[in-house]
N, C-alpha and C positions, 0 to 999 in steps of 0.2 A: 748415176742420176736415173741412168733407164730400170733400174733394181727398185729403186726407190716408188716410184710413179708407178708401177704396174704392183708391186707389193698395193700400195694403196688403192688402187682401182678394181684391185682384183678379191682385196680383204672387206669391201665393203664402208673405205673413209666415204667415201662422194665420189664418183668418178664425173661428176660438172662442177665440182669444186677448185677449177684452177685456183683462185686466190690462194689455199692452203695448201696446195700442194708448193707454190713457188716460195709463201714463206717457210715450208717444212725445207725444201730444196737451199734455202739459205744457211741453212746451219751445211752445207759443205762445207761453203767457201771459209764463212765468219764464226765457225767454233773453233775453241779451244784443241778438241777432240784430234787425237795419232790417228784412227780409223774411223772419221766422220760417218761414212756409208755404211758400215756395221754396224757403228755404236746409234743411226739411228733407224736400221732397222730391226734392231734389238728391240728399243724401246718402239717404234711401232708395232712388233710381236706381241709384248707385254700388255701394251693397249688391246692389242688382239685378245688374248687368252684375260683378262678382265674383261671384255666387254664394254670399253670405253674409245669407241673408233672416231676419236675426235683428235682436231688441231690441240685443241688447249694441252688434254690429256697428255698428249705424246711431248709435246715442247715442257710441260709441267715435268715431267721424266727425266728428259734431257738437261733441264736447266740445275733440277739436284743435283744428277750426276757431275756436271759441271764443277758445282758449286761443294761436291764433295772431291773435285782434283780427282776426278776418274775416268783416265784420258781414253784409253782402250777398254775393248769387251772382255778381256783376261781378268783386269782391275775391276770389272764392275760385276763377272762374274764371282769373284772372290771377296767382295766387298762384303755382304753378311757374317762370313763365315770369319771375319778379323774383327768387324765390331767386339767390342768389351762391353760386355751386358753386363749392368750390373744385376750386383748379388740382390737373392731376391729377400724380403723383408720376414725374416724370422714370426710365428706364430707365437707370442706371448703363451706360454702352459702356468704362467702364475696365475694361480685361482682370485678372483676378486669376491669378496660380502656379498654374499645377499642378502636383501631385509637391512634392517636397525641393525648399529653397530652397537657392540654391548660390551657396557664400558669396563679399562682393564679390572679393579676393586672387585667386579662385582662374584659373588661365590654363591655357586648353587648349590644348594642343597633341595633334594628332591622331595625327602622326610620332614621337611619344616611345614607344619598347617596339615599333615594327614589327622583324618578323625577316621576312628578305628571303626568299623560299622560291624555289626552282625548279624 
């Protein structure tokens, strides 16, 4: 707990923001999380290194991981690198028309209507 509250104080959350420090302190007891105390000052750090040194931010973190079944920092460090990306969308190389489509019948001849000049 004492990890948690000086990380924040000292990273620039609010250091007179008790309110969010005690609801950030609530995910000990009441998460899901194997390693509550790392897994949130993981996601505190990440808040850090973004630049988003907020309550919401950090519990918005915690709650995906959560809600992605990622109990420890191991899991949640390895969590990118298992996603299945999908495949990415093939670039079409079939040429399409340009202009008037010119209908199949039609036969050119290049020599029809020259007038000979001299």
């Amino acid at each position: 707990m004492k990890e948690i509250v000086e990380f924040w104080d000292y990273n620039g959350f609010g250091i007179t923001n008790v309110n969010a420090k005690l609801q950030l302190l609530s995910w000990l007891d009441e998460s899901s999380f194997l390693q509550p105390k790392q897994v949130i000052l993981k996601a505190m750090n990440i808040a850090c290194v973004n630049n988003k040194r907020r309550l919401s931010y950090v519990v918005g973190i915690l709650k995906n991981w959560k809600n992605e079944s990622l109990l420890t920092v191991e899991e949640i460090d390895s969590y990118p690198e298992n996603q299945k990306r999908l495949p990415k969308q093939r670039q079409s190389t079939e040429s399409f028309p340009v202009g008037r489509d010119i209908p199949s019948r039609f036969e050119l001849d290049l020599t029809a209507g020259d007038i000979n000049c001299r």
